[in-house]
mmCIF file of the N, C-alpha and C atoms, coordinates in Angstrom:
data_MODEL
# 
_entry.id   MODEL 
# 
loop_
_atom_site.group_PDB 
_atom_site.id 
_atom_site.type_symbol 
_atom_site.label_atom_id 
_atom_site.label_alt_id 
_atom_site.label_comp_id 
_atom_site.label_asym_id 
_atom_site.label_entity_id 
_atom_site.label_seq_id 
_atom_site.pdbx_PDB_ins_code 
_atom_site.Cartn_x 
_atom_site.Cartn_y 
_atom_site.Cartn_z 
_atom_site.occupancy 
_atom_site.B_iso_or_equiv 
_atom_site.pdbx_formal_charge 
_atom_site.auth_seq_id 
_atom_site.auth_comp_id 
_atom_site.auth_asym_id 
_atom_site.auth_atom_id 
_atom_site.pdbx_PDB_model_num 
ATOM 1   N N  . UNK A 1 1  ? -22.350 19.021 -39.244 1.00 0.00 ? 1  UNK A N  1 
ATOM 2   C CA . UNK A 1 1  ? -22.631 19.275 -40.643 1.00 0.00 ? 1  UNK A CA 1 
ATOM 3   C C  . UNK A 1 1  ? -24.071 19.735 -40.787 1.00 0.00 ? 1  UNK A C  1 
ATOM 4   N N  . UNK A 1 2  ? -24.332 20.607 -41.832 1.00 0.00 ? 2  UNK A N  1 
ATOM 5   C CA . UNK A 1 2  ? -25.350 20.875 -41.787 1.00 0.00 ? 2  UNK A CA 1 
ATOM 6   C C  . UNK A 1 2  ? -26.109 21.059 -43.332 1.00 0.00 ? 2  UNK A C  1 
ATOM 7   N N  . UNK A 1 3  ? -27.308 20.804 -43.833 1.00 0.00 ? 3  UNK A N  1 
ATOM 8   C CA . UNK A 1 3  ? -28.140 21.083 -45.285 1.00 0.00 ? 3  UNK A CA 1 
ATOM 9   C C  . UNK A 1 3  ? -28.349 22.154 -45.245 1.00 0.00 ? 3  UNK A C  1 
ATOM 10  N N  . UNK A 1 4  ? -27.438 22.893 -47.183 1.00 0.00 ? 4  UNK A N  1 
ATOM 11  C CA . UNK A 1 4  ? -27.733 23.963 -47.038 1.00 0.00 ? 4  UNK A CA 1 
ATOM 12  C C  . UNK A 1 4  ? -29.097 24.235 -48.067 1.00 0.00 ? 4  UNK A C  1 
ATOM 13  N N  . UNK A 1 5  ? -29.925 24.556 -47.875 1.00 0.00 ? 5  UNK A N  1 
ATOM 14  C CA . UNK A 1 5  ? -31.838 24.517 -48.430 1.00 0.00 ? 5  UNK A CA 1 
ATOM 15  C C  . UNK A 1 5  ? -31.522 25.818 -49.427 1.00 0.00 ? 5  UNK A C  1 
ATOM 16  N N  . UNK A 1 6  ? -30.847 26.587 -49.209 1.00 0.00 ? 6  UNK A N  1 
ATOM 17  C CA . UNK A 1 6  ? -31.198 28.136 -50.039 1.00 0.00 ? 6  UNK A CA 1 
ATOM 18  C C  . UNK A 1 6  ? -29.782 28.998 -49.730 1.00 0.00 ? 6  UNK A C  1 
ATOM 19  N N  . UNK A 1 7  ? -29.143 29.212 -51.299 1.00 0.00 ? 7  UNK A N  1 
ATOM 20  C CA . UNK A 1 7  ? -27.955 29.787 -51.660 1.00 0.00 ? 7  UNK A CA 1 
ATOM 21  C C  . UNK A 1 7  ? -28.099 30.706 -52.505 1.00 0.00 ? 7  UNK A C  1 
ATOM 22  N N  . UNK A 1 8  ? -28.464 31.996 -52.459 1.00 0.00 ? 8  UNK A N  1 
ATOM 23  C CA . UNK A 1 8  ? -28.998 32.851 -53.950 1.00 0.00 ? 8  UNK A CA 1 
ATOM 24  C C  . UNK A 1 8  ? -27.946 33.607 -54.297 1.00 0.00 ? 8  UNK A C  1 
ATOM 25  N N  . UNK A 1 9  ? -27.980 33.296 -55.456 1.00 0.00 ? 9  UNK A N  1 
ATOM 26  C CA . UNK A 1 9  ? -26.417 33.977 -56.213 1.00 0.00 ? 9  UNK A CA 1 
ATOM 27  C C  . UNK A 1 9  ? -26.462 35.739 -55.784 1.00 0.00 ? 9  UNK A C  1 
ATOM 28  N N  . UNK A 1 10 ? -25.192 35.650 -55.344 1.00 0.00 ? 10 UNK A N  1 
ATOM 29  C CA . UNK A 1 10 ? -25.117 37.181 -55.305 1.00 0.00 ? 10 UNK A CA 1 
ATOM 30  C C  . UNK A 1 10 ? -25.014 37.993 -53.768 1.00 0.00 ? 10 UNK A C  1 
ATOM 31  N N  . UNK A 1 11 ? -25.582 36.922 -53.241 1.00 0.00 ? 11 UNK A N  1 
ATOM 32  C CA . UNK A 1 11 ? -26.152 36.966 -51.308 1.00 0.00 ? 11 UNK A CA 1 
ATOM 33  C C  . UNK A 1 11 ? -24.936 36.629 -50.842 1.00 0.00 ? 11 UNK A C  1 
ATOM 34  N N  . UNK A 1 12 ? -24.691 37.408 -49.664 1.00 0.00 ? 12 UNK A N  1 
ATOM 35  C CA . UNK A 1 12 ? -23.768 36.803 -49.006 1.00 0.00 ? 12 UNK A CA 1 
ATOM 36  C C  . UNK A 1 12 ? -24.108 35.743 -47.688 1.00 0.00 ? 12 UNK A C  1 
ATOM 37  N N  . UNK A 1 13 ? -25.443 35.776 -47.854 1.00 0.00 ? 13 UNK A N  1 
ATOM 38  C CA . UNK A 1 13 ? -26.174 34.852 -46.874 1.00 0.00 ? 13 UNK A CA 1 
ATOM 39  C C  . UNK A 1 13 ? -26.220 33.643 -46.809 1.00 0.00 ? 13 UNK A C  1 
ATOM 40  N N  . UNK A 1 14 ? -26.325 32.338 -46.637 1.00 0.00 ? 14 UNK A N  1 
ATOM 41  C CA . UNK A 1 14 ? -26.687 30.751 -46.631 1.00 0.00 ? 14 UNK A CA 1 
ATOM 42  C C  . UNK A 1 14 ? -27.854 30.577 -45.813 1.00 0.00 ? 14 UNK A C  1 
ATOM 43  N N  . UNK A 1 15 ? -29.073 30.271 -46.263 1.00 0.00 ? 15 UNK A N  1 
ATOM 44  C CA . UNK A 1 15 ? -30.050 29.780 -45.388 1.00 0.00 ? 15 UNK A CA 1 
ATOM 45  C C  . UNK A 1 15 ? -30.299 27.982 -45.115 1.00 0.00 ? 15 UNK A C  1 
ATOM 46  N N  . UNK A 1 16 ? -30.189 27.706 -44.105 1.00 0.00 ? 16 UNK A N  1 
ATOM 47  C CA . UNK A 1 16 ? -30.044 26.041 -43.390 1.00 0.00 ? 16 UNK A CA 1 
ATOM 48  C C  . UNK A 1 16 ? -31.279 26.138 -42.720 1.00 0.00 ? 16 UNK A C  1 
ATOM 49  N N  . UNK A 1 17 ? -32.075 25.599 -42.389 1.00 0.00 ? 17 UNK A N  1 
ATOM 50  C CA . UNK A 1 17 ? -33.247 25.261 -41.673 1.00 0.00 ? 17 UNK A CA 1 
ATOM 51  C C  . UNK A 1 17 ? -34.240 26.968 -41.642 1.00 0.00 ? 17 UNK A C  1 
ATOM 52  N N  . UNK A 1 18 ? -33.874 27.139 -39.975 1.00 0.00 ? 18 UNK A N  1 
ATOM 53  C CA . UNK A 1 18 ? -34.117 28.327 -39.684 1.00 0.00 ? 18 UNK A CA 1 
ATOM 54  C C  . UNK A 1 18 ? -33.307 29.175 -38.875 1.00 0.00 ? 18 UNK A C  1 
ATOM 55  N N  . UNK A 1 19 ? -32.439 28.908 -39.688 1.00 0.00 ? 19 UNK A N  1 
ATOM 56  C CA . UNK A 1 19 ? -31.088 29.675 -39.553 1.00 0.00 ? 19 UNK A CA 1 
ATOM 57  C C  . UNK A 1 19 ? -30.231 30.435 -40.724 1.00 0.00 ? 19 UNK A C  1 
ATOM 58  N N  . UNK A 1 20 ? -29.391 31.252 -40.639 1.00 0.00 ? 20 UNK A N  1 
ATOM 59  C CA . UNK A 1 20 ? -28.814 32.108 -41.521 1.00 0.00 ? 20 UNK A CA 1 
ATOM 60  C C  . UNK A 1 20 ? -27.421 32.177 -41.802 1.00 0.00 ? 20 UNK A C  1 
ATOM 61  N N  . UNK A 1 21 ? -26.454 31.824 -42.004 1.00 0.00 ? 21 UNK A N  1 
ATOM 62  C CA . UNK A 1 21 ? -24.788 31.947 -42.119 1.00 0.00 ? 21 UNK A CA 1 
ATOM 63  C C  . UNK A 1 21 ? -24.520 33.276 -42.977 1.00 0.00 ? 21 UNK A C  1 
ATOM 64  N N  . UNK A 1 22 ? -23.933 33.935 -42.493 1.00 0.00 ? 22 UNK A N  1 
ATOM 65  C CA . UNK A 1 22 ? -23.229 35.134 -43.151 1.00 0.00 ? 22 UNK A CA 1 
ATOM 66  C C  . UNK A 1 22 ? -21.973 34.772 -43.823 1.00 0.00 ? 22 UNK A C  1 
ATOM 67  N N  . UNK A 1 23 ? -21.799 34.948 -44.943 1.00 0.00 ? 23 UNK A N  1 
ATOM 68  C CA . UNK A 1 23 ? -20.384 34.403 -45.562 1.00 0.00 ? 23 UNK A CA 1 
ATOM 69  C C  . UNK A 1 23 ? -19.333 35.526 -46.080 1.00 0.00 ? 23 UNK A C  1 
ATOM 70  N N  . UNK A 1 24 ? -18.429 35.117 -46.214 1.00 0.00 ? 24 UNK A N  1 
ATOM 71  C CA . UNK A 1 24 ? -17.492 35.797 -47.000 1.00 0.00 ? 24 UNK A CA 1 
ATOM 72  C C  . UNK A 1 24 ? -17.711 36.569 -48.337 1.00 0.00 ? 24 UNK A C  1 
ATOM 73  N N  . UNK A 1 25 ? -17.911 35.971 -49.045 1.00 0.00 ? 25 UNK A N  1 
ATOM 74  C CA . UNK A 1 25 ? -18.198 36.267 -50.370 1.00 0.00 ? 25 UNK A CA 1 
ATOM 75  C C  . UNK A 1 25 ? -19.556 35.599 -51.116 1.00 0.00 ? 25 UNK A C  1 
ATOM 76  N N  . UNK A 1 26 ? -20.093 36.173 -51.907 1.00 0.00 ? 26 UNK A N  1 
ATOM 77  C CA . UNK A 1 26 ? -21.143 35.206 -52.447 1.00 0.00 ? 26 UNK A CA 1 
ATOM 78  C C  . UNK A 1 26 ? -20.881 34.896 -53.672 1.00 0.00 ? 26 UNK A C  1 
ATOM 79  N N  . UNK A 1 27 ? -21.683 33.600 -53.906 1.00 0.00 ? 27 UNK A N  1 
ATOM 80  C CA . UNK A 1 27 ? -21.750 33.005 -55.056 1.00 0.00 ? 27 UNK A CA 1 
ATOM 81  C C  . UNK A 1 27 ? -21.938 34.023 -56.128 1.00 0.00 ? 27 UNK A C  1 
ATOM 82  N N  . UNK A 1 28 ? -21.361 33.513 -57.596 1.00 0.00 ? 28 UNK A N  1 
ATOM 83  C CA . UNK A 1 28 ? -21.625 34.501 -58.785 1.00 0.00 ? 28 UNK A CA 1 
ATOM 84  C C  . UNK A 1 28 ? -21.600 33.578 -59.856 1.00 0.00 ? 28 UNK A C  1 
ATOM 85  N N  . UNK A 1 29 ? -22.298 34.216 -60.909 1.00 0.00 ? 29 UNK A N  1 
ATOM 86  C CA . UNK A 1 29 ? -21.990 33.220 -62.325 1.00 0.00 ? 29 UNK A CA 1 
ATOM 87  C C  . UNK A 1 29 ? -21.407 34.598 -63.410 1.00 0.00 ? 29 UNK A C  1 
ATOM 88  N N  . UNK A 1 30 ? -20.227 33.286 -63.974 1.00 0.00 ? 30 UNK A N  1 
ATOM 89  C CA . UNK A 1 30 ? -19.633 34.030 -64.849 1.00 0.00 ? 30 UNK A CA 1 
ATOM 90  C C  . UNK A 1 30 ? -19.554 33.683 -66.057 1.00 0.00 ? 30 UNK A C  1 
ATOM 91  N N  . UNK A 1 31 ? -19.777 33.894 -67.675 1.00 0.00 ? 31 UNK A N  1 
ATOM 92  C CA . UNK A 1 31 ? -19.686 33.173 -68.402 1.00 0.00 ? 31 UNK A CA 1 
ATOM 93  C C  . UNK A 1 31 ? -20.449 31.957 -68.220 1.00 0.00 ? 31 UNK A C  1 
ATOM 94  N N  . UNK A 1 32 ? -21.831 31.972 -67.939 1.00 0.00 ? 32 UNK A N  1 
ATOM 95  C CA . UNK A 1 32 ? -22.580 30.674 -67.771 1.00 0.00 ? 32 UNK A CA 1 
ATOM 96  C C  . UNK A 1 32 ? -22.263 29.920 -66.722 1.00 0.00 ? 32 UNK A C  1 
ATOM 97  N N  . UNK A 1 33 ? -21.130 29.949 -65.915 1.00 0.00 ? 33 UNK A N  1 
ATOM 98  C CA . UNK A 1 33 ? -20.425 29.018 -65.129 1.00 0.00 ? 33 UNK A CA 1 
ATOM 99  C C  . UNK A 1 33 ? -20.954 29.841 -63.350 1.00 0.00 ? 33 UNK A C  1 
ATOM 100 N N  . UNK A 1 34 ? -21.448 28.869 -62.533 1.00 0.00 ? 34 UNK A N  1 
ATOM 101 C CA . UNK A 1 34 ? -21.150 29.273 -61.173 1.00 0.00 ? 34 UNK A CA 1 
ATOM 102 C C  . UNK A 1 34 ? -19.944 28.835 -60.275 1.00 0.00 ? 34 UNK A C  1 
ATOM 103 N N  . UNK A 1 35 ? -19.844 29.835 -59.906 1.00 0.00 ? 35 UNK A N  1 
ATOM 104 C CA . UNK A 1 35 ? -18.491 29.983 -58.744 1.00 0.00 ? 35 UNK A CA 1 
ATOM 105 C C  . UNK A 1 35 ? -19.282 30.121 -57.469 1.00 0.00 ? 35 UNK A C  1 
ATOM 106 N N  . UNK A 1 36 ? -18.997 29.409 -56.496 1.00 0.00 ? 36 UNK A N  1 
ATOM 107 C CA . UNK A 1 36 ? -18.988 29.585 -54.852 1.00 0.00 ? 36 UNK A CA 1 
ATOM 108 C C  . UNK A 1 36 ? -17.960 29.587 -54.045 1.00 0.00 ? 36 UNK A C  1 
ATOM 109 N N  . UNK A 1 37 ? -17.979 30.094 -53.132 1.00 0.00 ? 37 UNK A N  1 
ATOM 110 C CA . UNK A 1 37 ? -16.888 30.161 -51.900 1.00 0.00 ? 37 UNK A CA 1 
ATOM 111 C C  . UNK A 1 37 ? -16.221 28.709 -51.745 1.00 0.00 ? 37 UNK A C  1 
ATOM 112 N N  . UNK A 1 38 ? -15.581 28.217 -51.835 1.00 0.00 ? 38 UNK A N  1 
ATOM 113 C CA . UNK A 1 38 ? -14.133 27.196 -51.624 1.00 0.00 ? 38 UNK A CA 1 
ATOM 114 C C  . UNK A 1 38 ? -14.911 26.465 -50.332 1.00 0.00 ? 38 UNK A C  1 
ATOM 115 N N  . UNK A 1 39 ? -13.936 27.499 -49.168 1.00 0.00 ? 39 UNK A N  1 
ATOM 116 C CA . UNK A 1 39 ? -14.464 27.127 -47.779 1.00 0.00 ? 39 UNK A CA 1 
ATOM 117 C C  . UNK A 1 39 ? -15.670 26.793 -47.332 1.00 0.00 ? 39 UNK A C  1 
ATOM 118 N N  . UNK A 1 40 ? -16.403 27.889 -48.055 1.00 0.00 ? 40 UNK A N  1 
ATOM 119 C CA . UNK A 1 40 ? -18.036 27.552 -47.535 1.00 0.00 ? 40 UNK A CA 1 
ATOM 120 C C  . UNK A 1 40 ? -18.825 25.766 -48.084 1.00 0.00 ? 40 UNK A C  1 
ATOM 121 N N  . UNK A 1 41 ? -18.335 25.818 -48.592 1.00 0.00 ? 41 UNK A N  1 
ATOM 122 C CA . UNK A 1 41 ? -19.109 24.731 -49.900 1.00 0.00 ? 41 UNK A CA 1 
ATOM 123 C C  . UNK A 1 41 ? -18.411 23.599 -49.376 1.00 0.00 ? 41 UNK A C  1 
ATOM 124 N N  . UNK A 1 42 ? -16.849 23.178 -49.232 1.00 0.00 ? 42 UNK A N  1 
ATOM 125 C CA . UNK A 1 42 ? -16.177 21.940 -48.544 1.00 0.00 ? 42 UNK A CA 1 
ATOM 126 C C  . UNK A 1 42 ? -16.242 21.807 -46.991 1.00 0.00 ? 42 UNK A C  1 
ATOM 127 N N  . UNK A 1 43 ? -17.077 22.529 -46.304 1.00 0.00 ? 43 UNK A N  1 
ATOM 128 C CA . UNK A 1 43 ? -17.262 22.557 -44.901 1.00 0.00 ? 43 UNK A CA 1 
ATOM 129 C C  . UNK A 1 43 ? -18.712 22.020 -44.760 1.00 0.00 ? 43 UNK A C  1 
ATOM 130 N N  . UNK A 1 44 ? -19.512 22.791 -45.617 1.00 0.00 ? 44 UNK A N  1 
ATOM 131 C CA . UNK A 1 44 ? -20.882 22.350 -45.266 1.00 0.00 ? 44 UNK A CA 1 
ATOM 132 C C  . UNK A 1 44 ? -21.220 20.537 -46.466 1.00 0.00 ? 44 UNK A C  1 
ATOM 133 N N  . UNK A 1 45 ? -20.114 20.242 -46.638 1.00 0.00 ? 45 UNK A N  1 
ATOM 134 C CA . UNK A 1 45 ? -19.960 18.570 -47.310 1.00 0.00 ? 45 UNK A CA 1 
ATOM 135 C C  . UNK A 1 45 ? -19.127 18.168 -46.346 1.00 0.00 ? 45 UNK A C  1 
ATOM 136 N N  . UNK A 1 46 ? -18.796 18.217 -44.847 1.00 0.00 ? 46 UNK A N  1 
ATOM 137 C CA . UNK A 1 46 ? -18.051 17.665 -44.011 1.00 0.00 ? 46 UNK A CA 1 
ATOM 138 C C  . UNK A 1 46 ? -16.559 17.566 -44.574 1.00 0.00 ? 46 UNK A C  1 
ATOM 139 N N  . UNK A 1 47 ? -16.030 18.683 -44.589 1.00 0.00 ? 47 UNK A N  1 
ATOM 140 C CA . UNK A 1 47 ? -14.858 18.479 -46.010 1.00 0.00 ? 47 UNK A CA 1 
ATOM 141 C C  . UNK A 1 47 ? -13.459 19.335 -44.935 1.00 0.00 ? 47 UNK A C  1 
ATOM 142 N N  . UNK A 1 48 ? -12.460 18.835 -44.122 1.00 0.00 ? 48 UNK A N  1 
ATOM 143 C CA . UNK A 1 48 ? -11.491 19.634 -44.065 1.00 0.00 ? 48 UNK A CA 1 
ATOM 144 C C  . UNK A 1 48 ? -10.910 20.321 -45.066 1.00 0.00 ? 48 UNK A C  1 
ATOM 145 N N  . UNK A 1 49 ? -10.425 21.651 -44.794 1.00 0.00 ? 49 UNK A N  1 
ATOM 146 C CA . UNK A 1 49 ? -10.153 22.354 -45.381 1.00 0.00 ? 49 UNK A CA 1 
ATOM 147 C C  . UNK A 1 49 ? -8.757  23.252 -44.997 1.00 0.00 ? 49 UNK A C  1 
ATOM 148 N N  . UNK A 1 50 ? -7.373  23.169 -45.903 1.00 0.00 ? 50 UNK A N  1 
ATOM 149 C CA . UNK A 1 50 ? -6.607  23.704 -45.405 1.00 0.00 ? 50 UNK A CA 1 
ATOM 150 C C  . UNK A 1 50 ? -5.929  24.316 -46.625 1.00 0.00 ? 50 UNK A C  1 
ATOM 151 N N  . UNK A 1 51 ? -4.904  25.171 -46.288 1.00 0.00 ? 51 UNK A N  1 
ATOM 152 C CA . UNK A 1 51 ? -4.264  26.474 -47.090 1.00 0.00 ? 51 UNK A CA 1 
ATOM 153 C C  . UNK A 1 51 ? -3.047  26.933 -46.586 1.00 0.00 ? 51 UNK A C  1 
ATOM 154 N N  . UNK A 1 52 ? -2.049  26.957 -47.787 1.00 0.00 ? 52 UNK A N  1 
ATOM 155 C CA . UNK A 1 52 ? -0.580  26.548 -47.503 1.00 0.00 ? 52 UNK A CA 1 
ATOM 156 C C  . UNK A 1 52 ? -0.316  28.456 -48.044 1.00 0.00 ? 52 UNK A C  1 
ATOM 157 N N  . UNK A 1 53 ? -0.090  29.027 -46.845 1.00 0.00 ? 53 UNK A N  1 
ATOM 158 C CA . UNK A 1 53 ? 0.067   30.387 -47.667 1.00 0.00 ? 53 UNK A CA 1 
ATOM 159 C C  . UNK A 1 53 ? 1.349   30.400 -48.213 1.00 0.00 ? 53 UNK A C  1 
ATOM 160 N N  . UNK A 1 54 ? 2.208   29.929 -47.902 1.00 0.00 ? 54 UNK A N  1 
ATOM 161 C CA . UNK A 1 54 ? 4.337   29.933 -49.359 1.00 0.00 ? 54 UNK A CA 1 
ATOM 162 C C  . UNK A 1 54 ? 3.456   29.782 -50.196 1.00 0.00 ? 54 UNK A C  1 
ATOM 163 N N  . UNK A 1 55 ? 2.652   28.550 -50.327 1.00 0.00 ? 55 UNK A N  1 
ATOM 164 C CA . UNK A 1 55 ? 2.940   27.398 -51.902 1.00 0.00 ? 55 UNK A CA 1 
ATOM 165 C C  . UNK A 1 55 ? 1.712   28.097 -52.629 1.00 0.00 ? 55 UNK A C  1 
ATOM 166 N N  . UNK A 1 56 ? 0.415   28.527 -51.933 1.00 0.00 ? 56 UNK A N  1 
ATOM 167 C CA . UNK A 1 56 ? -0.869  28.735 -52.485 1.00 0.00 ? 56 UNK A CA 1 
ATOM 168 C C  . UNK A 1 56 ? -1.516  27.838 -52.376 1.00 0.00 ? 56 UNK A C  1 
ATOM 169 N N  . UNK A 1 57 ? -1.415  26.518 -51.949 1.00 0.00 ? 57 UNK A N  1 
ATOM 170 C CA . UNK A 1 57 ? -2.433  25.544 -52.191 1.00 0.00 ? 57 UNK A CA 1 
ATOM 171 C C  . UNK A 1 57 ? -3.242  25.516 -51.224 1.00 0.00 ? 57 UNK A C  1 
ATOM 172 N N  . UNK A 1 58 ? -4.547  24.997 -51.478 1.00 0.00 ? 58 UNK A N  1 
ATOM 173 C CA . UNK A 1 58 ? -5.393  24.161 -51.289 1.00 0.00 ? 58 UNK A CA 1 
ATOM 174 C C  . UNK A 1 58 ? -5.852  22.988 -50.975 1.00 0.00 ? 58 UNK A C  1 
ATOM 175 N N  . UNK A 1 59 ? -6.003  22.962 -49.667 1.00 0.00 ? 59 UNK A N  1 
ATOM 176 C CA . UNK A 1 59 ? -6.044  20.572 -49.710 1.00 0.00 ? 59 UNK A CA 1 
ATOM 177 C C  . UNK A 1 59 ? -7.538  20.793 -48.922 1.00 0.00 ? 59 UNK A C  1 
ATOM 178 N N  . UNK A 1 60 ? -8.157  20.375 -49.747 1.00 0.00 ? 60 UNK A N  1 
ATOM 179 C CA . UNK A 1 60 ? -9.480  19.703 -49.395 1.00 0.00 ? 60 UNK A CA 1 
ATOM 180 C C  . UNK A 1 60 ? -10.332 17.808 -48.958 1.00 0.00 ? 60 UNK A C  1 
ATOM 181 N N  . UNK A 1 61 ? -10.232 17.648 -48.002 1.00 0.00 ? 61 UNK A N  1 
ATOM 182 C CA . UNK A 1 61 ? -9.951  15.922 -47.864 1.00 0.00 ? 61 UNK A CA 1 
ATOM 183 C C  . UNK A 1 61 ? -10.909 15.691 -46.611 1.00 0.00 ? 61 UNK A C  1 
ATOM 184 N N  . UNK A 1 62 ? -11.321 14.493 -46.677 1.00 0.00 ? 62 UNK A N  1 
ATOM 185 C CA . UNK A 1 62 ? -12.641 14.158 -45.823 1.00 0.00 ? 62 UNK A CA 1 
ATOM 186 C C  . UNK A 1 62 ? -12.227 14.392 -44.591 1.00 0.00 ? 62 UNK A C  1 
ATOM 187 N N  . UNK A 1 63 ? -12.744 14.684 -43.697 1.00 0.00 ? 63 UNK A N  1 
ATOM 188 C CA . UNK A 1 63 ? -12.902 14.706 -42.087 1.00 0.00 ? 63 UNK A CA 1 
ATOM 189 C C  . UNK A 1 63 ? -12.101 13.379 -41.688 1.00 0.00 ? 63 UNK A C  1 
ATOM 190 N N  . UNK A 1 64 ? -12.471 12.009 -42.121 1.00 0.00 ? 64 UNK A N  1 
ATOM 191 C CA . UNK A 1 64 ? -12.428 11.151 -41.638 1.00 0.00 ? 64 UNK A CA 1 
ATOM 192 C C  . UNK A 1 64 ? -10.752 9.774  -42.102 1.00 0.00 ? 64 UNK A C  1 
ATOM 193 N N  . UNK A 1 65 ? -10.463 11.026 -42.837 1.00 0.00 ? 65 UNK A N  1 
ATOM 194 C CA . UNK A 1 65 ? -8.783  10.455 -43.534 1.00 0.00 ? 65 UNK A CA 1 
ATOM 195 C C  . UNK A 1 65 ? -7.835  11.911 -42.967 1.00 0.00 ? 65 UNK A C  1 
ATOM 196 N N  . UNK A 1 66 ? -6.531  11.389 -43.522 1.00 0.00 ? 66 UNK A N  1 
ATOM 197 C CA . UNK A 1 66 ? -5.718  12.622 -43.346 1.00 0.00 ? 66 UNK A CA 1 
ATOM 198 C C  . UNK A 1 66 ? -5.224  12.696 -44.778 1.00 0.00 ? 66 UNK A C  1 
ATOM 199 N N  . UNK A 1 67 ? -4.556  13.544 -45.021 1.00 0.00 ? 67 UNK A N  1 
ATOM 200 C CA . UNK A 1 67 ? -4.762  14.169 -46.487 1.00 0.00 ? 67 UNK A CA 1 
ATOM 201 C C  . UNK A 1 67 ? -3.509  13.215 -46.918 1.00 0.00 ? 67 UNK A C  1 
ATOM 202 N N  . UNK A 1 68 ? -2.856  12.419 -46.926 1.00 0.00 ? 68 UNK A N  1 
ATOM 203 C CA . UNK A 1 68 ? -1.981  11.057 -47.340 1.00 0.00 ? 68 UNK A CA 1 
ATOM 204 C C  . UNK A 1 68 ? -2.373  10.083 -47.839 1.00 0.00 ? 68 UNK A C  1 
ATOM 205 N N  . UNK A 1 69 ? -3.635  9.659  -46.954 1.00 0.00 ? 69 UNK A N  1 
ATOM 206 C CA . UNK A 1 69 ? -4.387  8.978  -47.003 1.00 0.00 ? 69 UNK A CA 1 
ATOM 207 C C  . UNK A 1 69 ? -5.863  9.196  -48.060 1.00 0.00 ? 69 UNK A C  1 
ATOM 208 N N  . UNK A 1 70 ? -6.086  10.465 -48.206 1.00 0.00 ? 70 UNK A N  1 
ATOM 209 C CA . UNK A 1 70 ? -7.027  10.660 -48.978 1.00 0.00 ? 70 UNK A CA 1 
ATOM 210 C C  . UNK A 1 70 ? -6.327  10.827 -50.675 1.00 0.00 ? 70 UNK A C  1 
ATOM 211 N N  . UNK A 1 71 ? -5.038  11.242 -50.209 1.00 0.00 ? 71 UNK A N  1 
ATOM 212 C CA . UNK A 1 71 ? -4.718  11.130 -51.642 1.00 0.00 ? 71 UNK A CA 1 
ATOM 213 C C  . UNK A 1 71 ? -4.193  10.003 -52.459 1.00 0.00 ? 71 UNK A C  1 
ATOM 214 N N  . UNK A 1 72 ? -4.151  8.987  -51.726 1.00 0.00 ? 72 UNK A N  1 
ATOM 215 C CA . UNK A 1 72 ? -2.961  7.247  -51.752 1.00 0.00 ? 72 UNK A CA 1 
ATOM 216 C C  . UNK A 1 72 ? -4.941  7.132  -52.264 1.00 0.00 ? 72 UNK A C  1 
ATOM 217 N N  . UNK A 1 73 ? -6.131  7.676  -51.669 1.00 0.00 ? 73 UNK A N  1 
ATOM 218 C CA . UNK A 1 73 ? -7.113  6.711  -52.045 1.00 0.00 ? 73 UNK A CA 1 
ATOM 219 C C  . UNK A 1 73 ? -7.693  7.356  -53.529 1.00 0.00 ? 73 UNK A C  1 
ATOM 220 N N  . UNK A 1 74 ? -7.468  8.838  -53.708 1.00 0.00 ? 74 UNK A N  1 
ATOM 221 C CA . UNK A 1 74 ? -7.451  9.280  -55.055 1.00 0.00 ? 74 UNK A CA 1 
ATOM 222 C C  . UNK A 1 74 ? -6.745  8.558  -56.144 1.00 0.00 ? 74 UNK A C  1 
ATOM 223 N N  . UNK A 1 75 ? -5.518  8.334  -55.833 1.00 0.00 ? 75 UNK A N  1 
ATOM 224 C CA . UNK A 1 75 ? -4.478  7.959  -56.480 1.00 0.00 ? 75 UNK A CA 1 
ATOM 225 C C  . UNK A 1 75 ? -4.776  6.723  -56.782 1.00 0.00 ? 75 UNK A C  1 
ATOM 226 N N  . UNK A 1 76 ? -4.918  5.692  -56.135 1.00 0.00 ? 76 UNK A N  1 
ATOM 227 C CA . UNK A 1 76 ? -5.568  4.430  -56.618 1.00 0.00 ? 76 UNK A CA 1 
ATOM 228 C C  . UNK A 1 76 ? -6.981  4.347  -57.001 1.00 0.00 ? 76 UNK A C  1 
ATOM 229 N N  . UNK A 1 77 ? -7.776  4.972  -57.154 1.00 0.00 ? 77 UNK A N  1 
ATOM 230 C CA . UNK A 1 77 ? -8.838  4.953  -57.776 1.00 0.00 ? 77 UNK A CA 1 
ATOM 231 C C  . UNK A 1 77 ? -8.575  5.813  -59.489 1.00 0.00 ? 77 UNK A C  1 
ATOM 232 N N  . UNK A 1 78 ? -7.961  6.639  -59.722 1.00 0.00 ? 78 UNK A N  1 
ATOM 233 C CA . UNK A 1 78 ? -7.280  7.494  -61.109 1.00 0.00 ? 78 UNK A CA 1 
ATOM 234 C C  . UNK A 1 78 ? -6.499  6.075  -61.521 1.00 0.00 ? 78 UNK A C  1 
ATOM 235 N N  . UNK A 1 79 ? -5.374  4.984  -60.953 1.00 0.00 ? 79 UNK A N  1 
ATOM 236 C CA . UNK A 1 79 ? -4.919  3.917  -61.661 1.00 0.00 ? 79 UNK A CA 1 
ATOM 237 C C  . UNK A 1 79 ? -5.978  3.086  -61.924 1.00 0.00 ? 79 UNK A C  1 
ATOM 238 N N  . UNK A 1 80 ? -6.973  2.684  -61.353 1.00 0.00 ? 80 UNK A N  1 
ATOM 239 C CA . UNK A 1 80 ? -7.780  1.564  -61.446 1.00 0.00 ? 80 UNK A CA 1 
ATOM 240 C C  . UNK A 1 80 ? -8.557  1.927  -63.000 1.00 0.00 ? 80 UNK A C  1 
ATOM 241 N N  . UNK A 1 81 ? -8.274  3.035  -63.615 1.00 0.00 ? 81 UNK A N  1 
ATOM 242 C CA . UNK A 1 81 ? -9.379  3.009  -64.960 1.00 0.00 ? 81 UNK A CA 1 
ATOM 243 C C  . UNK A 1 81 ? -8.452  2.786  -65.883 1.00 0.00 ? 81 UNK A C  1 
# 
């Protein structure tokens, strides 16, 4: 995992220490609102990341659960309020 120090809207760059990541797409703001890359952003938070191309989805879930498990711990934390 790594701190990302410098993200400038519009760049397709990520700067981490003294180093550089080339990305996919760059960040943008739309309507006041910023958007960033999915992948980029749940990887560099230690974040598995997977993509169901039939369904379209998205499962984003810690490294350290499997996505059953991360969601049984979502799920009981949404009942507990």
């Amino acid at each position: 995992m790594f701190n990302v120090n410098a993200w400038p809207i519009g760049s397709q760059f990520s700067k981490y220490g003294d180093s550089e990541l080339k990305l996919n797409t760059s960040a943008k703001i739309i309507n006041s609102s910023t958007y960033v890359p999915l992948r980029f952003t749940s990887e560099a938070l230690n974040m598995n990341v997977e993509r169901d191309t039939v369904t379209k989805i998205v499962i984003i879930n810690n490294k350290d659960k499997s996505p059953a498990e991360y969601i049984a711990t979502l799920t009981s934390c949404s009942n507990a309020t």
